[in-house]
C-alpha positions as CSV (number, residue, x, y, z in Angstrom):
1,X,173.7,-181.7,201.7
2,X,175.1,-185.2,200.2
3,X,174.9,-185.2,196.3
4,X,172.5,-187.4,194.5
5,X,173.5,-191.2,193.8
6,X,172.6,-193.7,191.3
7,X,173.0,-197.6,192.1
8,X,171.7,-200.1,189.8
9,X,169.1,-202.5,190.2
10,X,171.6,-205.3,189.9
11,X,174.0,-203.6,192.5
12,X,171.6,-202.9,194.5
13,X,169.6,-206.5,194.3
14,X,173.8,-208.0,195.6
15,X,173.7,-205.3,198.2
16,X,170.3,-206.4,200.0
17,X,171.3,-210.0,199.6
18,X,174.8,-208.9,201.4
19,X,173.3,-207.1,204.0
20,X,171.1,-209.6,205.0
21,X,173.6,-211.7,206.1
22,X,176.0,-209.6,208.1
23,X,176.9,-210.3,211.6
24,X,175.3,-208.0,214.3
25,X,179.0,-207.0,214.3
26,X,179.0,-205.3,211.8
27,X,176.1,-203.3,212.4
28,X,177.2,-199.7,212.3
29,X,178.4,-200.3,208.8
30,X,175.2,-201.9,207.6
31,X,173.4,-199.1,209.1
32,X,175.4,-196.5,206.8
33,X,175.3,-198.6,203.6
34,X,171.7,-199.2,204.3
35,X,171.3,-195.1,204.8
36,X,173.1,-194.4,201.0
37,X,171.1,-197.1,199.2
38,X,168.0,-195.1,200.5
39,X,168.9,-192.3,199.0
40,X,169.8,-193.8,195.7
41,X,168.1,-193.9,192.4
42,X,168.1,-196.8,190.5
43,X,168.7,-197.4,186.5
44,X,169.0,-201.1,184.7
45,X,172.9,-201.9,184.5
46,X,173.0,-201.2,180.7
47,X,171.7,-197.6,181.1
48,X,174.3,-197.0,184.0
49,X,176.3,-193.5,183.0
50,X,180.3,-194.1,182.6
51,X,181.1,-191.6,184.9
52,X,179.3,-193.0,188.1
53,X,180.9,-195.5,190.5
54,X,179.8,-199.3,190.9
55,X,180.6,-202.0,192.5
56,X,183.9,-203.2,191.0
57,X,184.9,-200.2,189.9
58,X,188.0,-199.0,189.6
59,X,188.3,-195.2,191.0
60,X,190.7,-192.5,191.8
61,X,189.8,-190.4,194.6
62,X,191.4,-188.0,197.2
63,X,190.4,-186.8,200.5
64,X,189.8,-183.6,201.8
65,X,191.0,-181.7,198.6
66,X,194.4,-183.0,198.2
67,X,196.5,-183.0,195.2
68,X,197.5,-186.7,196.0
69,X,194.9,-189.6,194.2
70,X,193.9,-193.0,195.8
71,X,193.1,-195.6,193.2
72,X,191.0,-198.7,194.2
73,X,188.3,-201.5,193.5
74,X,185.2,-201.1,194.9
75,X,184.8,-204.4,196.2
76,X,182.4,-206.9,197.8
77,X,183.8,-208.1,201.7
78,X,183.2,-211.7,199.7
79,X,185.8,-210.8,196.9
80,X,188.2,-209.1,199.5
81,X,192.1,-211.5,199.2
82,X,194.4,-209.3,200.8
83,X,195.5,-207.0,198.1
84,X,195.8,-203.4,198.9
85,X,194.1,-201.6,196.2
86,X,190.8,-203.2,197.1
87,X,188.3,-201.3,199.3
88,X,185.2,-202.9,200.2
89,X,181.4,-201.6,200.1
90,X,181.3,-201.6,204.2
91,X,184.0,-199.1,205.1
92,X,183.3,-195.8,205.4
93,X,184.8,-194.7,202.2
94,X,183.3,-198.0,200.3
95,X,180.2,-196.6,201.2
96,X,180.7,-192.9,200.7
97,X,181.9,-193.7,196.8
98,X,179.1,-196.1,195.7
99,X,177.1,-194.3,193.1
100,X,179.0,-190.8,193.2
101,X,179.6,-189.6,189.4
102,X,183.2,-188.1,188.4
103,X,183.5,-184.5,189.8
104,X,181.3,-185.3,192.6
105,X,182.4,-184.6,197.0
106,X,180.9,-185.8,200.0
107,X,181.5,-185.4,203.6
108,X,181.8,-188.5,205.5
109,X,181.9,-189.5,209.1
110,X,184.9,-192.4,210.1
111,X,183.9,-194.5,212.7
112,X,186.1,-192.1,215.6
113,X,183.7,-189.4,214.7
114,X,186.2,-187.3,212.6
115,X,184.8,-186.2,209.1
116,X,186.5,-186.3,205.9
117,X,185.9,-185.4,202.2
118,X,186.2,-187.1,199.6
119,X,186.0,-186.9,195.8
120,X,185.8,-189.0,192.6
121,X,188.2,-188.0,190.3
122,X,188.0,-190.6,187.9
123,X,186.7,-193.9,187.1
124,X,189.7,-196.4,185.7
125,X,187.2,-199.2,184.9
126,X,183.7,-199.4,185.3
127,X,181.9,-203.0,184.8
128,X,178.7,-201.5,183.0
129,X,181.1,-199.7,180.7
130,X,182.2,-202.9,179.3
131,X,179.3,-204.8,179.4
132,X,180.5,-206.7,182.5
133,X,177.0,-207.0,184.4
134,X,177.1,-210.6,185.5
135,X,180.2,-210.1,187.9
């Protein structure tokens, strides 16, 4: 069973505006981002716990219980310029990480089919934490 998420409404408002304007390309990740958000619970940006990931976070993560940590910004396809410690919203992982809190696994399928795990270890920056809402 996937653990609970929370999005905010803001987040969530970008996300459905994003969505709507993807390619039929890109369906397959649409369909999994669209699948997450409804499943999420909402809460206004300002009430949004400091342990939970959002877009434009900065989180450290690892896969499948490894000792080794991945640390990158949650990021928009929009804001995406090349550098390698962004991951956007519409891969697999992007999408598995929105709205997971520290401490929190999920099991994830990559587009070959193979599953993965991954979990948040920590959040380096959060937006809401600092107020940040209009990003």
């Amino acid at each position: 069973m996937k653990p609970s998420i929370l999005v905010s409404w803001l987040d969530m408002d970008r996300l459905d505006r994003m969505l709507d304007a993807l390619p039929a390309a890109q369906a397959g990740a649409r369909d999994a981002l669209l699948d997450e958000l409804g499943r999420a619970g909402l809460a206004e940006p300002w009430e949004m716990p400091a342990d939970v990931v959002t877009m434009n976070s900065r989180v450290r993560f690892a896969f499948d219980g490894a000792d080794d940590e991945v640390t990158m910004t949650l990021t928009y396809p929009k804001d995406m310029n090349g550098n390698p410690e962004q991951l956007s919203i519409l891969t697999p992982v992007g999408t598995a990480l929105l709205g997971l809190k520290v401490g929190d696994s999920i099991r994830w399928q990559r587009p070959d089919g193979a599953m993965f795990d991954v979990s948040v270890r920590g959040i380096e920056y959060q937006p809401e934490r600092d107020g940040q809402y209009h990003r």
